[in-house]
N, C-alpha and C positions, 0 to 999 in steps of 0.2 A: 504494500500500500504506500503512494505517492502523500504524502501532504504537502504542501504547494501556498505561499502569500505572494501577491504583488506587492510590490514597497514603492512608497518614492521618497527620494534619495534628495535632502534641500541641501545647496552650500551654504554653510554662514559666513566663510569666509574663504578666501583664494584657495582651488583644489588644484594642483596639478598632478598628471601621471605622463610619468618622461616618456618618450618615443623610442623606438630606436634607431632610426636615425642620428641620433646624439647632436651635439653643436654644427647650427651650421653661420655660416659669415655674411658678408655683404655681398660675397659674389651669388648669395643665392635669394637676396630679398632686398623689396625699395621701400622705404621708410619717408613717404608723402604727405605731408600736415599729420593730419591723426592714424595715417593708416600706413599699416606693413603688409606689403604684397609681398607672399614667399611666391619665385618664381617660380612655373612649370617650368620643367625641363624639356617635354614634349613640345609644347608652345614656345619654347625658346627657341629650338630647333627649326622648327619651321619659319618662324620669325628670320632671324636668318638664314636661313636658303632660299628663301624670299626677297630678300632684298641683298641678295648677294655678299654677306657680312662675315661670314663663318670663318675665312680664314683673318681677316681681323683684327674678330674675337677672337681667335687662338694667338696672333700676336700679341697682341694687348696683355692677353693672362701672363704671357709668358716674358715681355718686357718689363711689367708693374711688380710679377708676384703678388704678395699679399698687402700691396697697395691697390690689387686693383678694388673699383668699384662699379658694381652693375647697374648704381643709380646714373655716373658719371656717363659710361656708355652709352644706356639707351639713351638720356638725355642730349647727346652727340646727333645720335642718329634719328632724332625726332619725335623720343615715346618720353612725355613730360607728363600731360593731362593723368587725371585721375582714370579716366577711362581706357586709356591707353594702356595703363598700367594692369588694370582688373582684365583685361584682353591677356595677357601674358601670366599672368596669377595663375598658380593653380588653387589659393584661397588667398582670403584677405582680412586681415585680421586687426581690431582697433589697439591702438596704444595707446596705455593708459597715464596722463600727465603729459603726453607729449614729449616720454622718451626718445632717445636716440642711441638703440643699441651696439655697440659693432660687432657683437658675435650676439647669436639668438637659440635659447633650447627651445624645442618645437612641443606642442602637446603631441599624446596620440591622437589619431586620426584615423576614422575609416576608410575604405577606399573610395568614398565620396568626400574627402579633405574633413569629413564633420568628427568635431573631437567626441569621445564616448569616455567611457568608466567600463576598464573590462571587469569582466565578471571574475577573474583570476585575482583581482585587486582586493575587491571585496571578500573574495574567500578570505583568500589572505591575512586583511584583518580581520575579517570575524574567528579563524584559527587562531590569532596569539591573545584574541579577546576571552576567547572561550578558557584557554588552558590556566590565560593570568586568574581568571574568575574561581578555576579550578584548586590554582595552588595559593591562592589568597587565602579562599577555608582550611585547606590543609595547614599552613602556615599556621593558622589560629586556633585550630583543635587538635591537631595529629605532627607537634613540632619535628619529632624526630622524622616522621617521614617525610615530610617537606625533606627536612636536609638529606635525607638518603635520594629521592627524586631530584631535586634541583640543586640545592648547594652543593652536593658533593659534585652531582655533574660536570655543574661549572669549576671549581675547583679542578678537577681532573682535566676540562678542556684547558684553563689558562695552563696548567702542565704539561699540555702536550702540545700546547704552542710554543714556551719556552724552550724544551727540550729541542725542536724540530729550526725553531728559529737562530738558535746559538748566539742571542744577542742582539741580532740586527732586529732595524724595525721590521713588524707583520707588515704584511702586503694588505692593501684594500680587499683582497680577494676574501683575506683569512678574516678581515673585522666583520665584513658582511657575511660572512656565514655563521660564525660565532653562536646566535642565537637561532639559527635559522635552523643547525645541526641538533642543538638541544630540544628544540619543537619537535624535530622530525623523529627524535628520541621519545620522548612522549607520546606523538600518536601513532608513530606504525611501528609499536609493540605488541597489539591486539591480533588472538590467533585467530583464524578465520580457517574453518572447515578443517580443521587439525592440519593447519598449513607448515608448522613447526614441525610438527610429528612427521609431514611425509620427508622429514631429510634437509630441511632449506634452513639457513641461518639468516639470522636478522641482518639483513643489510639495508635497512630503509625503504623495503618495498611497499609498495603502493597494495599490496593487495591485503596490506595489514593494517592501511591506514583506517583509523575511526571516521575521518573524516572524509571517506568516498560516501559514505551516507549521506553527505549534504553537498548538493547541486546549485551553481549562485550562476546567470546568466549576465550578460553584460548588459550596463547601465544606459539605455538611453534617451538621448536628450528629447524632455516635453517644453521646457523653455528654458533655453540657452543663451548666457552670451561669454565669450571667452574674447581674452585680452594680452597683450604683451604688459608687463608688469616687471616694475624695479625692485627687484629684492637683493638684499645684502643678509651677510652670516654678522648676526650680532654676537661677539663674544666679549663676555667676562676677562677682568684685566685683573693684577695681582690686587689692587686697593677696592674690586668687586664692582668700579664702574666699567661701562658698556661700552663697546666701539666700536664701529662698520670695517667690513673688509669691502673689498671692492665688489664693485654691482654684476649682479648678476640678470640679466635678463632674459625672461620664461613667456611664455605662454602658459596661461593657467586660466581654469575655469573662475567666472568671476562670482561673487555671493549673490545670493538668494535665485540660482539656477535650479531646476528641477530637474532631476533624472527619473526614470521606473525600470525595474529590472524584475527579477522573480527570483524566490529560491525555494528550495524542494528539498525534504526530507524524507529518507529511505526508510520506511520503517520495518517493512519488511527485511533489508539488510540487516537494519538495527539487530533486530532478533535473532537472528542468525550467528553477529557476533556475542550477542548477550548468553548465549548457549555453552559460550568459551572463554568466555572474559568476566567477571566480576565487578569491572574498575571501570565503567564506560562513565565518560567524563559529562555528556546532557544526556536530555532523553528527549528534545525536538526542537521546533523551530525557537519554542517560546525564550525553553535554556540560551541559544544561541543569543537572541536578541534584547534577553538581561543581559547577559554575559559583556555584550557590546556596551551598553547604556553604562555600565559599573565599571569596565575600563576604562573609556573615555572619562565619565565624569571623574574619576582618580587622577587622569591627563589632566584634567581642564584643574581642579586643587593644585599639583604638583608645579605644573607650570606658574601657575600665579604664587606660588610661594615662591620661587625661582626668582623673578621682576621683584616681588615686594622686599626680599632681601639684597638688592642691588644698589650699590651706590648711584645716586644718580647726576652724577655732577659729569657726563660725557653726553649720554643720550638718556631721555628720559623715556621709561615704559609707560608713562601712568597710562596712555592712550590702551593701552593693549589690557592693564590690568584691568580695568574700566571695561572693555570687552566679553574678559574670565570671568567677572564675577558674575554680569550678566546671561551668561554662555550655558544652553539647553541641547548639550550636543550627547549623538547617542553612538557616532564610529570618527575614525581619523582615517583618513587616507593618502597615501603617496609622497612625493617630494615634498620634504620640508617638515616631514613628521618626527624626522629625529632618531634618537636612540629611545628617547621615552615611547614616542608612539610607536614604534616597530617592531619593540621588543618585548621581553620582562623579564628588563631591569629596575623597573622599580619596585621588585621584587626583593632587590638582592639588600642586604645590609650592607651599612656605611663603607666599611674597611673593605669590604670585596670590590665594590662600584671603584675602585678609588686604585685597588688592585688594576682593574682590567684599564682604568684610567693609564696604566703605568705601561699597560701590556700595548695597549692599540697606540697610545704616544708618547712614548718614552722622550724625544726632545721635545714635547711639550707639557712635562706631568707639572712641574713644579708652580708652585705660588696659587692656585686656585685650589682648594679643599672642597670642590665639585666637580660632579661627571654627570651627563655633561654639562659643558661649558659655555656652550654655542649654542644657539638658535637662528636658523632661518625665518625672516619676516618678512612680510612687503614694509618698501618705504615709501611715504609720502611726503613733498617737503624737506627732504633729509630728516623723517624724524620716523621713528620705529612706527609702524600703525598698525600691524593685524601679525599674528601667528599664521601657521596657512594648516588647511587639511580638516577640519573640524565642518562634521555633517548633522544633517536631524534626518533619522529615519522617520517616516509617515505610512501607515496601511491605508 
């Protein structure tokens, strides 16, 4: 038996979910009053072979390098207008304040240019909602095993990163799995039709995860608007005030956008593993969707304790804590979520956080007695204005 909700899915504030495509430059987008046209490629193409330009524009790239610019060009050869420009677009996207990027991260995109909310996102976090929700109670009623499930876990990981590392700094590779490897330990432990017994070892198979029972389809947009947006990594200084690094410019869905999506619960699987397992961490859609509500609102506490203990003689939070306190959010998702939102770490005790502090940046542990240190935010004004990622579920 299927049980099945539609949800919709509100921004409160800036959502992005990175593409993969990754960064792209000026040679691939024009930036006209309020609007970035990322170019087609296709439409470029013809563009010039059309008007005979092609070899050109291969001189051009190849005398300027990473001066060139594709506003400069077309504007050479005649394509200035707004219109002009939306003709060569393969979408067109508004800039928010009237930035002026010169590298751009792109949102996801369907194969119609239109940004979505995969459904792999939302699993996503609803699995480290669910599990944080799961070892929260354990923590509080059943200490010792909390630490035999999670503390010692971690414990053993940061061991076998040191061991394997021999000193040098971990790789990006190894921080972002960190917690992704400990989740995948929690839930595909569960035996499934004596799948252990016929001979197989646990190596993180999918056919023992809890969480093939729950089905999350990707989010799409019922009113949308997305935007290029200046965001900067605020981080904590040794004396606890705030300071920008340099700007980062995204495309992110903007607040109060609606998504709808559905998700589905196996209950029939359910049962099948419940015949073998003891320990199943919900029991439907409803667990999942407390589970969500009681992570984030933790998020939305922890971070505003963060701002409220900052010096504020650099950048001031108040804008953002004024935000938190107001804030009825029920998931976090994608860039700019953090270590708090992606994980559970704020699970861990003081001296451990502080540990892995030491493990992921060793040339940067010192002088802050917090982990982490940083947050991503939009900026408005050159002044801190929103956290990003925070949603309201709706049935």
């Amino acid at each position: 038996m299927m049980e099945s909700i539609k949800l919709r899915l509100k921004t409160l504030v800036p959502v992005r979910i990175g593409s993969y495509i990754g960064q792209i430059s000026t040679y691939d987008y024009v930036v006209s009053g309020n609007s970035c046209h990322v170019i087609s490629d296709e439409k470029l193409s013809l563009f010039l072979s059309e008007n005979d330009l092609s070899d050109e524009f291969i001189r051009d790239i190849k005398k300027q390098g990473k001066n060139f610019n594709m506003e400069g060009f077309l504007s050479r050869h005649g394509v200035r207008s707004e219109s002009g420009l939306e003709r060569l677009a393969g979408y067109t996207v508004q800039v928010h304040e009237n930035a002026r990027p010169l590298q751009l991260l792109p949102m996801i995109r369907d194969v119609n240019s239109m940004p979505y909310i995969p459904g792999s996102s939302i699993k996503g976090a609803m699995r480290t909602a669910v599990l944080y929700s799961m070892l929260k109670r354990m923590r509080e009623s059943e200490y010792l095993r909390f630490q035999s499930r999670f503390i010692d876990e971690v414990n053993s990981k940061i061991e076998s990163i040191r061991r394997d590392s021999r000193g040098s700094n971990i790789s990006e590779k190894q921080r972002k799995r960190f917690f992704i490897d400990i989740e995948q330990k929690l839930t595909n432990h569960f035996d499934f039709e004596n799948f252990f017994r016929r001979g197989y070892e646990y190596k993180h198979d999918p056919h023992t995860d809890i969480f093939r029972c729950l089905k999350v389809s990707d989010a799409l947009p019922v009113e949308m608007d997305c935007r290029v947006y200046d965001f900067r990594v605020l981080d904590k200084q040794n004396d606890g005030s705030l300071a920008f690094e340099s700007p980062i410019f995204a495309e992110a869905i903007s607040p109060g956008s609606v998504f709808e999506f559905q998700i589905s619960w196996d209950s029939w699987l359910v049962e099948r593993f419940r015949k073998l397992n003891e320990d199943i961490p919900l029991g439907g859609l409803k667990d999942v969707i407390d589970s969500c509500k009681e992570f984030t609102t933790d998020q939305v506490r922890w971070e505003s304790e963060f701002f409220r203990n900052c010096n504020r003689r650099l950048k001031d939070p108040a804008r953002i804590i004024s935000e938190l306190d107001g804030m009825e959010a029920d998931l976090r998702l994608g860039w700019g979520s953090g270590l708090t939102g992606a994980s559970l770490s704020m699970l861990l005790p003081d001296e451990l956080r502080l540990e892995l502090r030491d493990l992921f940046y060793r040339r940067h542990a010192s002088g802050v007695n917090e982990f982490p240190k940083s947050r991503r935010v939009l900026v408005e004004r050159e002044e801190p204005a929103s956290l990003l990622g925070f949603c309201r579920l709706e049935a």
